[in-house]
NUPASE-490198 format. One line per 8 residues: number of its first residue (from 1); their letters; for each residue z, y, x of N, C-alpha, C. Coordinates in Angstrom, 3 decimals, always signed. Example, Ala and Ser with C-alpha at 12.3 -4.5 7.8 and 13.67 -1.06 7.14 Angstrom:
2
1> AS> +7.800 -5.690 +13.190 +7.800 -4.500 +12.300 +7.800 -3.300 +13.200 | +7.080 -2.250 +12.850 +7.140 -1.060 +13.670 +7.870 +0.030 +12.900
This chain:
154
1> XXXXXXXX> +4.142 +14.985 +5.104 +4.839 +14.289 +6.151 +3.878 +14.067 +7.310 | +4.512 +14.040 +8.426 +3.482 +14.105 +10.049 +3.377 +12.721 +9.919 | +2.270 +12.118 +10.413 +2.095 +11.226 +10.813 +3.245 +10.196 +12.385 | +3.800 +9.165 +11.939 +4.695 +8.954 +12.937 +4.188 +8.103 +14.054 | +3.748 +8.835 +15.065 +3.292 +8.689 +16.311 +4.213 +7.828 +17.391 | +3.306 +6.576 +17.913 +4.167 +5.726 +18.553 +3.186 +5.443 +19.901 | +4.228 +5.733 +20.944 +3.244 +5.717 +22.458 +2.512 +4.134 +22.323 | +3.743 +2.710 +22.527 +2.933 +1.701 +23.014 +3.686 +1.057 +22.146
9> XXXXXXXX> +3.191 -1.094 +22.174 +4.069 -1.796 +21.978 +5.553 -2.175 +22.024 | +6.140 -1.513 +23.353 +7.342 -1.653 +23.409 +8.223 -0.649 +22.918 | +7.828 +0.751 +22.484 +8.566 +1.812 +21.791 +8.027 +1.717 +20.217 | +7.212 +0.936 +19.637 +7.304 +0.548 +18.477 +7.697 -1.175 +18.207 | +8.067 -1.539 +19.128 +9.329 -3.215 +18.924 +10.264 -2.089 +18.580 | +10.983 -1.140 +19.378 +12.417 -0.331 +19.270 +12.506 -0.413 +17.300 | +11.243 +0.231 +16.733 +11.286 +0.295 +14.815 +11.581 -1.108 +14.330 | +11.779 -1.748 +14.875 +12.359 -3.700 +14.331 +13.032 -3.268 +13.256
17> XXXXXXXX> +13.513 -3.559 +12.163 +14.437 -3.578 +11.267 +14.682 -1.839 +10.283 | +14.252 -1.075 +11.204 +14.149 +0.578 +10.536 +13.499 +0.943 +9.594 | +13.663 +1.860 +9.020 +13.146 +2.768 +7.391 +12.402 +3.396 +8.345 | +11.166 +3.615 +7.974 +9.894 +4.624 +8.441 +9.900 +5.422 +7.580 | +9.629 +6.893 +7.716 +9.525 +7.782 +7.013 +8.710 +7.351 +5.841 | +9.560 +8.211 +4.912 +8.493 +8.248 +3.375 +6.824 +8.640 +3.828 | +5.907 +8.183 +2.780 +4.600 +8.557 +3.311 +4.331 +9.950 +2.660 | +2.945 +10.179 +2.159 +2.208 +11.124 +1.791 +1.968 +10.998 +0.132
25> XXXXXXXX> +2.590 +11.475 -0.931 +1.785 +11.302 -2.104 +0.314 +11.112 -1.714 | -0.173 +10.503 -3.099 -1.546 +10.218 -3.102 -1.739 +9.962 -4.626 | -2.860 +10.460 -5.160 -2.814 +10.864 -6.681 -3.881 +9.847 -7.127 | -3.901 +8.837 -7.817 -5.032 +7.556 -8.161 -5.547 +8.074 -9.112 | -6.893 +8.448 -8.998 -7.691 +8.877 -10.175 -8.945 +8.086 -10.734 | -9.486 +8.709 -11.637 -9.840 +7.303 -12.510 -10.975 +6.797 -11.757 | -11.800 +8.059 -11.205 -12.858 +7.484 -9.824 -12.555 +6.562 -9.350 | -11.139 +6.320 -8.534 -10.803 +4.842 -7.721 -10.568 +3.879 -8.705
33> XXXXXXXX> -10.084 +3.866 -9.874 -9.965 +2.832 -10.402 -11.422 +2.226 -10.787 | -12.415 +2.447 -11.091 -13.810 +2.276 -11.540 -14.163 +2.123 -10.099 | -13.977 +2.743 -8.938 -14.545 +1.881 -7.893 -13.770 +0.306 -7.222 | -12.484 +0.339 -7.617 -11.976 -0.724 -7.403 -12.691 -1.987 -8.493 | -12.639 -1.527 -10.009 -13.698 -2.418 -10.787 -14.598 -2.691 -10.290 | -15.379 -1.761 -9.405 -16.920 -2.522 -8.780 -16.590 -3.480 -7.949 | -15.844 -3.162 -6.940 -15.545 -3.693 -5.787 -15.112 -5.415 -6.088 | -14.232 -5.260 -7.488 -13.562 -6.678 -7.329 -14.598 -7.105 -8.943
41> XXXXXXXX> -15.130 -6.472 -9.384 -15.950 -7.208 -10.712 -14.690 -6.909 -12.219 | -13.663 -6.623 -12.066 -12.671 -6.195 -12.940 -12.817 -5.588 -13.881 | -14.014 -5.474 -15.015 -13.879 -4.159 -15.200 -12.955 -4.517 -16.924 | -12.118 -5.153 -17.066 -11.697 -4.706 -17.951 -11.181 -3.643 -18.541 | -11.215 -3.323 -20.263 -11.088 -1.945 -20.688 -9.805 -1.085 -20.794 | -8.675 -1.818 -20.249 -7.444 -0.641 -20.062 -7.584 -0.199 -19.018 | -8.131 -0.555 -18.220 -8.789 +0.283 -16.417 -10.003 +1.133 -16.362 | -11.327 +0.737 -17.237 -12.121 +1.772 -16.879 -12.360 +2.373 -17.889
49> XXXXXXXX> -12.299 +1.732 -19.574 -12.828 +2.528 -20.763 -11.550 +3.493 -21.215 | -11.884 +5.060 -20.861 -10.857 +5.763 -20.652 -10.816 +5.720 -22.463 | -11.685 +6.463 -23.311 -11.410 +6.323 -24.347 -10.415 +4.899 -25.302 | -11.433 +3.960 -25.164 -10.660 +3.091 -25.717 -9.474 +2.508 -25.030 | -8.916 +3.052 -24.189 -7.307 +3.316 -22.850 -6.509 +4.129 -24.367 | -7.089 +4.791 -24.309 -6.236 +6.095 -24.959 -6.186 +6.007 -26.314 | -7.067 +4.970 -27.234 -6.785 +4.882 -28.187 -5.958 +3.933 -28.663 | -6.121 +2.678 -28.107 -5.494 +1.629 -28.303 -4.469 +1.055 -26.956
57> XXXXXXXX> -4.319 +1.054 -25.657 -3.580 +0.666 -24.867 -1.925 +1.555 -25.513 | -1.250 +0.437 -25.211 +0.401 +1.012 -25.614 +0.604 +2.533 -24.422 | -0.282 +2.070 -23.273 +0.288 +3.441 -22.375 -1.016 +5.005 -22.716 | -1.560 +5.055 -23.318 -2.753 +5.497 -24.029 -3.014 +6.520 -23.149 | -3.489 +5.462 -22.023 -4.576 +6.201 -20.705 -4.817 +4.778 -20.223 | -5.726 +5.484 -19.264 -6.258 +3.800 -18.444 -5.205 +3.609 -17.149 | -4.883 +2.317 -17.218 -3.905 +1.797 -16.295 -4.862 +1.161 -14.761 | -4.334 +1.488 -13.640 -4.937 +1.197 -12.611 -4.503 -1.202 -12.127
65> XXXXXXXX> -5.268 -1.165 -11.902 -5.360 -2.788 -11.451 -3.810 -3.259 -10.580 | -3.276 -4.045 -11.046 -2.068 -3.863 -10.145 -2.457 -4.446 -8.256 | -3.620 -5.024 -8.302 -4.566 -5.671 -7.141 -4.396 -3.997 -6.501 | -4.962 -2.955 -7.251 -5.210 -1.942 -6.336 -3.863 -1.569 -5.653 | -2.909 -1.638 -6.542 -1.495 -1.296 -5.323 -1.559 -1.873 -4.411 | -1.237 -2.957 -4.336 -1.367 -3.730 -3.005 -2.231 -3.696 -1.940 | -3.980 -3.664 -2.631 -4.911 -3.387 -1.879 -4.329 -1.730 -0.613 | -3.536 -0.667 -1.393 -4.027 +0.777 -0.865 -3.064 +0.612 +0.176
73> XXXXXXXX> -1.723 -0.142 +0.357 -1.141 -0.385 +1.439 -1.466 -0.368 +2.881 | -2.464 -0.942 +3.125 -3.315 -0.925 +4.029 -3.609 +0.640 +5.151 | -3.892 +1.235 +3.548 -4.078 +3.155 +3.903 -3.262 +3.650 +4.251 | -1.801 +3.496 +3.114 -0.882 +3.677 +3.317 -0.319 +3.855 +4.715 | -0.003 +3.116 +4.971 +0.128 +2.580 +6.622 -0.533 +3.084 +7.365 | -1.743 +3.514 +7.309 -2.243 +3.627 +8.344 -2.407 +5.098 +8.370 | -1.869 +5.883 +7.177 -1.296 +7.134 +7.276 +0.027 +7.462 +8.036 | +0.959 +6.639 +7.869 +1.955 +6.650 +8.507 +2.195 +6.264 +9.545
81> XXXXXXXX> +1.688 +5.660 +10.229 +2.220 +5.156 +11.479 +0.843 +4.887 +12.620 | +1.153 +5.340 +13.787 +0.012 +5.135 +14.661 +0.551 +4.639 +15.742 | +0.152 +3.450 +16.516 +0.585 +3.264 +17.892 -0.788 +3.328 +18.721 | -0.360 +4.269 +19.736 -1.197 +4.950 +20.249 -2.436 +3.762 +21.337 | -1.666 +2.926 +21.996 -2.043 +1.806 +22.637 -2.977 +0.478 +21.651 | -2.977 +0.574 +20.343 -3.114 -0.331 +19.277 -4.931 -0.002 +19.224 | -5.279 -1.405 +19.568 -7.151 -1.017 +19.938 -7.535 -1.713 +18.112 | -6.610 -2.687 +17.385 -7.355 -2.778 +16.269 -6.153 -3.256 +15.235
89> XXXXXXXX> -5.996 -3.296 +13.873 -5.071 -3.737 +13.473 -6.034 -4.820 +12.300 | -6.032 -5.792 +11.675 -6.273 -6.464 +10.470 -4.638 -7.136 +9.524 | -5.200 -7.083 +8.343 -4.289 -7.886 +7.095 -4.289 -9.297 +7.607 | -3.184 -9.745 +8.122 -2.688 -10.741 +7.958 -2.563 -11.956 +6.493 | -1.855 -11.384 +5.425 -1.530 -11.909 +4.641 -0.410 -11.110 +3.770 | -0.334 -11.894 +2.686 +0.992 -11.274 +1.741 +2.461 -12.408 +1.289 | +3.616 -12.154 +1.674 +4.763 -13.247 +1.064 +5.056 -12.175 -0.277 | +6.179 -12.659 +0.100 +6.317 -12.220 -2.161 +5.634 -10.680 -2.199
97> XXXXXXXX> +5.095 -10.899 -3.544 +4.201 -9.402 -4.199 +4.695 -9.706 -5.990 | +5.138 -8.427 -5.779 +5.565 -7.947 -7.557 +5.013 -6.813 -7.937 | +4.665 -6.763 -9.102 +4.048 -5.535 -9.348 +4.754 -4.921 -10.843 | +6.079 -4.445 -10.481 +7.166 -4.346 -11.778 +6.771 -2.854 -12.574 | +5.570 -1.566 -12.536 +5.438 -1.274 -13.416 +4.316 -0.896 -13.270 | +3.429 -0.369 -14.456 +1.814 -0.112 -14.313 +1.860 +1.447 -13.326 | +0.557 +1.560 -13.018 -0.279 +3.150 -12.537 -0.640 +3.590 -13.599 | -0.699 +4.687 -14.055 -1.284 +5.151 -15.215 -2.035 +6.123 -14.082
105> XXXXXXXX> -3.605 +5.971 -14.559 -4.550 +6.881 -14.452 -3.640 +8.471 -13.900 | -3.797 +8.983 -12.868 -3.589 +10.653 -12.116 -1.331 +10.190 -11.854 | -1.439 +9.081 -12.024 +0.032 +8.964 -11.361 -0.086 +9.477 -9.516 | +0.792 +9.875 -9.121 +0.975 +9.984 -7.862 +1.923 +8.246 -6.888 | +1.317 +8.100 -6.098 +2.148 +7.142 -5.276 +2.494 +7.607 -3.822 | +3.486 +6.607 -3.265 +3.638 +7.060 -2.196 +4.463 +5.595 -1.433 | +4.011 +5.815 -0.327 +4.848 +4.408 +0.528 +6.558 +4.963 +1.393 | +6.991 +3.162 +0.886 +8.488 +3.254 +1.103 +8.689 +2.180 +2.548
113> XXXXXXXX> +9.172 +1.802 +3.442 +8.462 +1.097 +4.504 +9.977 +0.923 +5.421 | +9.797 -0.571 +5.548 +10.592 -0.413 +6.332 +9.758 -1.836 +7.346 | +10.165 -2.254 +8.990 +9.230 -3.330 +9.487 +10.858 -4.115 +9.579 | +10.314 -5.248 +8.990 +11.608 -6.545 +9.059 +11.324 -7.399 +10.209 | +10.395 -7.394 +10.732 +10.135 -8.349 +11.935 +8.565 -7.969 +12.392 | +8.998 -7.999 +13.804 +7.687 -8.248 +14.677 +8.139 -9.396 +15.585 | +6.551 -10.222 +15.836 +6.595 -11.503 +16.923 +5.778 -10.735 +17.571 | +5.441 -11.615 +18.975 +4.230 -11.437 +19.707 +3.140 -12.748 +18.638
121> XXXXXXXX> +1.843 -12.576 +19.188 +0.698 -13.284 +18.321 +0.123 -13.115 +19.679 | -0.454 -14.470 +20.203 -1.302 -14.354 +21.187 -0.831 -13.245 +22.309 | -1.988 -13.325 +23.282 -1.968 -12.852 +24.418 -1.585 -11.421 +24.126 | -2.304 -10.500 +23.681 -1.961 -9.399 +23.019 -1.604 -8.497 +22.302 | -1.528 -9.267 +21.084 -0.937 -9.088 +20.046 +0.479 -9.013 +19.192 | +0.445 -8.176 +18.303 +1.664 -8.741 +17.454 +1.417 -9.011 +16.042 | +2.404 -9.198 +15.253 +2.334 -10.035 +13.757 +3.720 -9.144 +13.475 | +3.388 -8.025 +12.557 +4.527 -7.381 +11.692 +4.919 -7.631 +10.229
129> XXXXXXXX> +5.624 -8.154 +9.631 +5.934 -7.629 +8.405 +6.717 -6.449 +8.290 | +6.052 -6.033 +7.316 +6.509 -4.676 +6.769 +6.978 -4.889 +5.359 | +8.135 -4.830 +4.847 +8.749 -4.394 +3.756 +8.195 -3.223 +2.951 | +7.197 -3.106 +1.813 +6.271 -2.009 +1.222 +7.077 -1.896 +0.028 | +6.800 -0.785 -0.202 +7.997 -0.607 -1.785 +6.589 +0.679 -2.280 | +5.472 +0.406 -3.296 +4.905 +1.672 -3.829 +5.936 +2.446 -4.560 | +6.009 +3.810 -4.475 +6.543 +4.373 -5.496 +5.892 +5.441 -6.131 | +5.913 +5.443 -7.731 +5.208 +6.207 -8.862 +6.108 +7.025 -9.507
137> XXXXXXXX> +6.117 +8.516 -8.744 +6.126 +9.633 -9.024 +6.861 +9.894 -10.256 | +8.051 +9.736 -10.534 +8.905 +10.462 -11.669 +9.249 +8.948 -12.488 | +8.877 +7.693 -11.821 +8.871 +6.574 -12.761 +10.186 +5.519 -11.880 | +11.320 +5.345 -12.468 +12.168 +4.487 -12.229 +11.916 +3.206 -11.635 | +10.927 +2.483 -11.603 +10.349 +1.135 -11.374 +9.170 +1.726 -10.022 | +8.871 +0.648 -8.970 +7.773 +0.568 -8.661 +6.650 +0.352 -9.054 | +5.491 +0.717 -8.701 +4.329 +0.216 -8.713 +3.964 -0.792 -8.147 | +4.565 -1.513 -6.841 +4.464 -2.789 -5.826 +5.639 -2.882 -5.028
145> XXXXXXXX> +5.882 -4.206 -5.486 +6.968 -4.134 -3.781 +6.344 -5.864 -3.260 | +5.910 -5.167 -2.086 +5.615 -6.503 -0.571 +5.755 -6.838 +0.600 | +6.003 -7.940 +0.750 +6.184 -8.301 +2.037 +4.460 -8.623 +2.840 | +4.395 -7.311 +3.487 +3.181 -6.770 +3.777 +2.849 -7.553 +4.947 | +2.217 -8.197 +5.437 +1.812 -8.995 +6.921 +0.099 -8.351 +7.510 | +0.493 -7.978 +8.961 -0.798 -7.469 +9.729 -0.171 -7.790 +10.853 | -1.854 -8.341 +11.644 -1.534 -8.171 +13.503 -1.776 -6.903 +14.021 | -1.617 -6.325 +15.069 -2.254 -5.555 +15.545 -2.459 -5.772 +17.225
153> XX> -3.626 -5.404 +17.681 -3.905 -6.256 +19.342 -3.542 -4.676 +20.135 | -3.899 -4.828 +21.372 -3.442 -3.863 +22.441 -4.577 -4.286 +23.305
Protein backbone atom coordinates (compact mmCIF):
# COMPACT_ATOMS: atom_id res chain seq x y z
CA UNK A 1 0.00 0.00 0.00
CA UNK A 2 1.35 3.77 -1.01
CA UNK A 3 1.87 5.71 1.59
CA UNK A 4 -1.22 8.31 2.01
CA UNK A 5 0.14 11.63 1.30
CA UNK A 6 -1.49 14.76 2.76
CA UNK A 7 -0.50 18.43 1.47
CA UNK A 8 -1.35 20.52 4.85
CA UNK A 9 -3.48 20.82 8.01
CA UNK A 10 -6.53 21.78 6.41
CA UNK A 11 -6.74 18.85 3.68
CA UNK A 12 -5.99 16.41 6.45
CA UNK A 13 -9.01 18.10 9.01
CA UNK A 14 -11.12 17.02 5.49
CA UNK A 15 -9.98 12.79 7.02
CA UNK A 16 -12.18 13.80 10.41
CA UNK A 17 -14.21 10.75 10.95
CA UNK A 18 -12.76 8.50 7.68
CA UNK A 19 -11.25 4.85 7.29
CA UNK A 20 -7.57 5.39 6.15
CA UNK A 21 -6.34 2.89 4.06
CA UNK A 22 -5.32 -0.54 5.38
CA UNK A 23 -1.51 -0.36 6.21
CA UNK A 24 1.48 -2.54 5.23
CA UNK A 25 1.82 -6.14 6.74
CA UNK A 26 4.67 -6.33 9.00
CA UNK A 27 5.97 -9.75 10.21
CA UNK A 28 7.09 -9.63 14.31
CA UNK A 29 9.96 -11.75 14.68
CA UNK A 30 11.49 -13.08 17.58
CA UNK A 31 14.51 -10.42 17.19
CA UNK A 32 11.84 -7.65 18.10
CA UNK A 33 10.38 -9.41 20.69
CA UNK A 34 13.86 -9.89 22.70
CA UNK A 35 14.56 -6.32 21.80
CA UNK A 36 11.36 -5.09 23.17
CA UNK A 37 12.42 -7.39 26.47
CA UNK A 38 15.53 -5.21 26.66
CA UNK A 39 13.96 -2.14 26.12
CA UNK A 40 11.15 -2.58 28.79
CA UNK A 41 13.19 -5.26 31.26
CA UNK A 42 10.28 -7.99 30.35
CA UNK A 43 11.96 -10.74 29.80
CA UNK A 44 9.64 -13.25 30.77
CA UNK A 45 9.78 -16.89 29.27
CA UNK A 46 6.69 -17.15 26.87
CA UNK A 47 8.35 -14.04 24.99
CA UNK A 48 11.95 -14.74 24.79
CA UNK A 49 12.74 -18.54 25.87
CA UNK A 50 11.79 -19.87 22.44
CA UNK A 51 12.38 -23.42 23.57
CA UNK A 52 10.69 -23.49 26.74
CA UNK A 53 7.63 -21.25 24.48
CA UNK A 54 7.35 -24.36 22.59
CA UNK A 55 7.43 -26.80 25.08
CA UNK A 56 5.25 -25.77 27.62
CA UNK A 57 3.24 -22.41 26.57
CA UNK A 58 -0.49 -23.59 25.46
CA UNK A 59 0.41 -21.55 22.08
CA UNK A 60 3.87 -23.59 21.78
CA UNK A 61 5.91 -20.65 20.35
CA UNK A 62 6.89 -17.49 22.01
CA UNK A 63 4.12 -14.96 22.26
CA UNK A 64 5.03 -11.25 21.61
CA UNK A 65 4.32 -8.61 24.75
CA UNK A 66 0.89 -7.29 24.27
CA UNK A 67 2.84 -3.61 25.35
CA UNK A 68 4.56 -4.26 21.94
CA UNK A 69 1.22 -3.91 19.95
CA UNK A 70 0.46 -0.85 21.12
CA UNK A 71 3.98 0.37 21.35
CA UNK A 72 4.37 -0.40 17.06
CA UNK A 73 1.34 1.91 16.37
CA UNK A 74 3.33 4.69 16.41
CA UNK A 75 5.24 3.06 13.10
CA UNK A 76 2.32 2.03 11.99
CA UNK A 77 1.13 5.40 11.36
CA UNK A 78 3.75 6.78 10.42
CA UNK A 79 3.83 4.36 7.51
CA UNK A 80 0.61 5.38 6.55
CA UNK A 81 0.01 8.66 6.60
CA UNK A 82 2.20 11.79 5.97
CA UNK A 83 1.21 15.43 6.16
CA UNK A 84 3.47 17.10 4.25
CA UNK A 85 3.43 20.58 6.28
CA UNK A 86 3.74 18.43 9.78
CA UNK A 87 7.42 19.66 11.24
CA UNK A 88 7.01 17.00 14.29
CA UNK A 89 4.46 14.60 15.61
CA UNK A 90 4.74 13.01 19.52
CA UNK A 91 2.33 10.29 21.56
CA UNK A 92 0.00 12.04 23.27
CA UNK A 93 -1.54 9.35 25.29
CA UNK A 94 -3.85 6.21 25.19
CA UNK A 95 -8.05 6.01 26.14
CA UNK A 96 -9.33 2.52 26.09
CA UNK A 97 -6.54 -0.25 25.02
CA UNK A 98 -7.52 -4.02 24.70
CA UNK A 99 -5.42 -6.46 23.72
CA UNK A 100 -8.13 -9.44 22.78
CA UNK A 101 -5.63 -11.97 21.22
CA UNK A 102 -1.85 -12.92 21.56
CA UNK A 103 1.14 -12.36 18.58
CA UNK A 104 2.61 -15.51 18.17
CA UNK A 105 6.26 -15.18 17.26
CA UNK A 106 6.50 -14.59 12.77
CA UNK A 107 2.56 -13.57 12.94
CA UNK A 108 2.06 -10.84 10.40
CA UNK A 109 0.18 -7.47 11.54
CA UNK A 110 -1.18 -4.75 9.97
CA UNK A 111 -3.03 -1.33 10.88
CA UNK A 112 -6.83 -0.68 10.65
CA UNK A 113 -7.33 3.27 11.20
CA UNK A 114 -9.76 5.34 11.20
CA UNK A 115 -9.21 9.49 12.88
CA UNK A 116 -12.43 10.13 15.20
CA UNK A 117 -11.46 13.60 16.05
CA UNK A 118 -9.01 16.30 15.55
CA UNK A 119 -8.85 19.72 17.81
CA UNK A 120 -6.49 22.46 17.30
CA UNK A 121 -3.68 22.23 20.44
CA UNK A 122 -2.00 25.45 20.80
CA UNK A 123 -0.84 27.89 18.38
CA UNK A 124 0.12 25.27 15.91
CA UNK A 125 -0.86 22.33 16.54
CA UNK A 126 -3.32 19.58 16.55
CA UNK A 127 -4.44 16.63 18.96
CA UNK A 128 -5.82 13.51 16.85
CA UNK A 129 -7.33 10.46 17.98
CA UNK A 130 -7.07 7.77 15.89
CA UNK A 131 -9.22 4.69 16.22
CA UNK A 132 -6.23 1.67 15.82
CA UNK A 133 -7.56 -1.79 15.31
CA UNK A 134 -4.00 -4.27 14.99
CA UNK A 135 -4.83 -7.00 12.83
CA UNK A 136 -3.12 -10.67 12.93
CA UNK A 137 -3.01 -12.23 9.74
CA UNK A 138 -5.50 -15.23 9.30
CA UNK A 139 -6.62 -14.72 13.14
CA UNK A 140 -10.37 -13.73 13.85
CA UNK A 141 -9.58 -11.48 16.94
CA UNK A 142 -7.20 -8.54 17.08
CA UNK A 143 -4.01 -8.14 18.36
CA UNK A 144 -4.93 -4.33 19.80
CA UNK A 145 -7.65 -2.16 19.48
CA UNK A 146 -6.95 1.82 20.65
CA UNK A 147 -7.95 4.86 21.03
CA UNK A 148 -4.58 6.13 19.83
CA UNK A 149 -3.83 10.00 20.91
CA UNK A 150 -0.81 12.23 19.18
CA UNK A 151 -0.20 16.03 18.50
CA UNK A 152 1.30 16.95 15.60
CA UNK A 153 2.78 20.86 15.16
CA UNK A 154 3.12 22.73 11.71
Amino acid sequence: MAKLVVDNFSAFRELEGEKLPEGDWMTVTQEMINDFAKATGDFQWIHVDVEKATKHSPFKKPVAHGFMSVSIISKMLEDLIQVKTAQMGVNYGLNKVRFPSPVLVDSRLRLLCSISNIEDYGDTGLKIIWNCTVEIEGESKPACVADFISLMFE
